[in-house]
N, C-alpha and C positions, 0 to 999 in steps of 0.2 A: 378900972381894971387894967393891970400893966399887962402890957404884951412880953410873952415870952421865949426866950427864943432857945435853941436847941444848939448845942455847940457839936460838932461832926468833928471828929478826929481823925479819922483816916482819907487818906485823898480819894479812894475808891469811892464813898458814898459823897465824899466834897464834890467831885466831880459829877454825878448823878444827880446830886441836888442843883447843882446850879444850869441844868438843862442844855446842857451845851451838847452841841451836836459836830463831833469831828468827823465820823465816819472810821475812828479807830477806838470806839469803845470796847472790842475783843478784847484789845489787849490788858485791860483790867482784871478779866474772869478767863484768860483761857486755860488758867489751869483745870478751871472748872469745868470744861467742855472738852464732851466728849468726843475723841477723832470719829469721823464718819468715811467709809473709804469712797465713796464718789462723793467728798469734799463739801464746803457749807456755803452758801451765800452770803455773805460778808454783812450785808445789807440786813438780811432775816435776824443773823446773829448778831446783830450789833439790838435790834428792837426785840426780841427775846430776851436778852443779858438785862435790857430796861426794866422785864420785870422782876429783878430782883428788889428794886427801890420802889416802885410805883403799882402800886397794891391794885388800882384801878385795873392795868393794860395786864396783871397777873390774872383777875378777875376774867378779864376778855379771854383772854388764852384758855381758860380750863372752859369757859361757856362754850369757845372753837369745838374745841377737843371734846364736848359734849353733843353738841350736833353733829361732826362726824361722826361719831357715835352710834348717832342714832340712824345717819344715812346708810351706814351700812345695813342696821334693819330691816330699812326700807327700801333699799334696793333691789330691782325686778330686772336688771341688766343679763345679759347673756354670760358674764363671767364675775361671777361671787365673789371671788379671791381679791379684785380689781378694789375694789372700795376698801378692804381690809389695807392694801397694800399704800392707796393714798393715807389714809388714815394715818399709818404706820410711820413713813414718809415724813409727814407733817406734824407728829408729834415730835420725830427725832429732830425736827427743823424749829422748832417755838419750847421745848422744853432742855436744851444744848447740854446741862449736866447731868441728864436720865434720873436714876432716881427714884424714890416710889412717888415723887410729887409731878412726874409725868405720866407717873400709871401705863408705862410700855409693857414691863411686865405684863401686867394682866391682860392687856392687849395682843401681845404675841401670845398667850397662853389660850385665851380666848379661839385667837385666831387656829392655831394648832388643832384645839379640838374642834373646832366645826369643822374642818376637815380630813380628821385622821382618818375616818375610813374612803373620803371619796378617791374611788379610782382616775376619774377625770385630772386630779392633782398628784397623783402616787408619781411621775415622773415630771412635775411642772418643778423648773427653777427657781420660780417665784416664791413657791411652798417653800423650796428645798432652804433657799436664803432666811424667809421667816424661822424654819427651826432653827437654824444655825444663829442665825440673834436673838431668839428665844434662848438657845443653851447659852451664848454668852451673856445675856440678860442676866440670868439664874445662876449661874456661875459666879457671876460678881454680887448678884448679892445673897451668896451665899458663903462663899469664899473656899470653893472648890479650886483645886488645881490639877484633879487627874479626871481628862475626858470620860471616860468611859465611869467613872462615880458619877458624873452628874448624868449621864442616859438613866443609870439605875435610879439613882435621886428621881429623877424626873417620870420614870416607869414606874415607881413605887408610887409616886406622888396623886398620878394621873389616873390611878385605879382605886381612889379613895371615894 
């Protein structure tokens, strides 16, 4: 049986396939990646961007993102919100181009509603940030451009 081999054309996957390790793999996909305003660890996103090519460490990442998941669950901690927020965190830090193949959406949506009525959170910042990247989440993949359409969007949505 002849071995066969697969011809790569562009230098983004040449370079992926041949495993090499600069420590400036960003610069390949940064268009791809989305800005975060307290900034990304170079390091994270460089092993992130890998799973574009390497189906394995794509695998890993959504198993991650599935056991936080589930820790939030299961968490007995004094502050709820705390585990939504790593979660959150670390999805925007291993899935860098959002997306529905990061599932933040429904994450921040998730998040939102298990606390829309708690009082404990009606003036927490932490809430206050999740909705606001919840609406910009939803916004983009919606393709909204006037604030106050996507409240309504999302008040209409939210009482279905």
């Amino acid at each position: 049986m002849a071995e066969r081999r697969v011809e790569i054309s562009d230098p983004e996957s040449e370079f992926f396939a041949s495993k090499q390790e600069t420590g400036h793999e960003w610069e390949l996909f940064k268009e791809n990646v989305r800005p975060l305003k307290r900034g990304r660890n170079v390091r994270l996103l460089n092993h992130a961007l890998k799973s574009h090519t390497d189906h394995q460490l794509r695998k890993t990442l959504v198993e991650k993102r599935r056991k936080l998941i589930e820790e939030i669950d299961e968490y007995a901690g004094d502050d709820p919100l705390f585990p939504w927020i790593q979660c959150i965190k670390w999805v925007q830090e291993a899935f860098p181009p959002g997306g529905e193949c990061s599932g933040l959406l429904v994450i921040y949506e998730q998040c939102v509603r298990k606390f829309w009525h708690s009082q404990r959170y009606k003036d927490d910042l932490r809430y206050l940030k999740v909705w606001l990247e919840y609406v910009n989440a939803f916004s983009l993949s919606l393709s909204f451009s006037s604030p106050s359409m996507i409240f309504l969007c999302i008040e209409e949505y939210s009482t279905k």
